[in-house]
N, C-alpha and C positions, 0 to 999 in steps of 0.2 A: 284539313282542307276548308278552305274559305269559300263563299260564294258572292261576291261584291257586285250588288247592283248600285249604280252613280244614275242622279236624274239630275241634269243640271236644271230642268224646269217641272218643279214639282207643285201638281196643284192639289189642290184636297180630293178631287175625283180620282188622280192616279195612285193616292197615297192607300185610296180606301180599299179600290181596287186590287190594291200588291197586298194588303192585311187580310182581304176575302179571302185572294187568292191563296195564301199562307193557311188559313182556317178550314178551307178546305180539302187541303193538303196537296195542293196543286205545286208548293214551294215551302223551306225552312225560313224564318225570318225571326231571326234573334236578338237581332238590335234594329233600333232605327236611329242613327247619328241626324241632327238638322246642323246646318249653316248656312247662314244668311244672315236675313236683316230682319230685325223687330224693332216694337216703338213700346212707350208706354203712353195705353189713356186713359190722361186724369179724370175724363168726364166717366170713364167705367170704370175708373180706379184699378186697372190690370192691362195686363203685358200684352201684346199682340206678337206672331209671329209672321213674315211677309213671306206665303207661296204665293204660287200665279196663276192669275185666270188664265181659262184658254187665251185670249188676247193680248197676252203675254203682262198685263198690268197687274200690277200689285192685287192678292188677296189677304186682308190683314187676318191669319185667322187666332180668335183667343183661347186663351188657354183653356178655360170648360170644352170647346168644342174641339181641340184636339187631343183630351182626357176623352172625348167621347167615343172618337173614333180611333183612339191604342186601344181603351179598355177591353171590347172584347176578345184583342187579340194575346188570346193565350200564350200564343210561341212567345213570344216578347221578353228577353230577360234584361233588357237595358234600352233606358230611351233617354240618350245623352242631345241636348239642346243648345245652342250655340250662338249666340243671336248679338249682334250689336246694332246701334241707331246712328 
């Protein structure tokens, strides 16, 4: 049995909140698949990946800060990334 949550508009606030939630043990959360858009910047020399603010505009976030916020979710046995520019 699966349990598929879809967010078409996912911001770092809701993301953080579904990994609490999971750590908690309010829910299982085993993967976290991204698709969308990312960029790379040359002036930080790394990848960004685009969730969204609540304003619905682009939140470019980079890679340390969303290592920061999987890391302490223990459930997590896969975190598949998907991103084009």
């Amino acid at each position: 049995m699966v349990d598929l949550t879809k967010s078409d508009h996912c911001t770092v606030r809701k993301l953080r909140d579904e990994l609490s939630a999971a750590e908690k043990g309010d829910r299982n959360i085993h993967v976290f698949h991204f698709i969308g858009h990312g960029i790379f910047d040359p002036e930080e020399d790394e990848g960004k990946l685009a969730f969204e603010k609540d304003d619905g505009t682009a939140d470019l976030v980079s890679g340390g800060l969303l290592a920061d916020l999987i890391d302490p979710a223990t459930q997590l046995r896969l975190v598949f990334l998907n991103a084009c520019w």
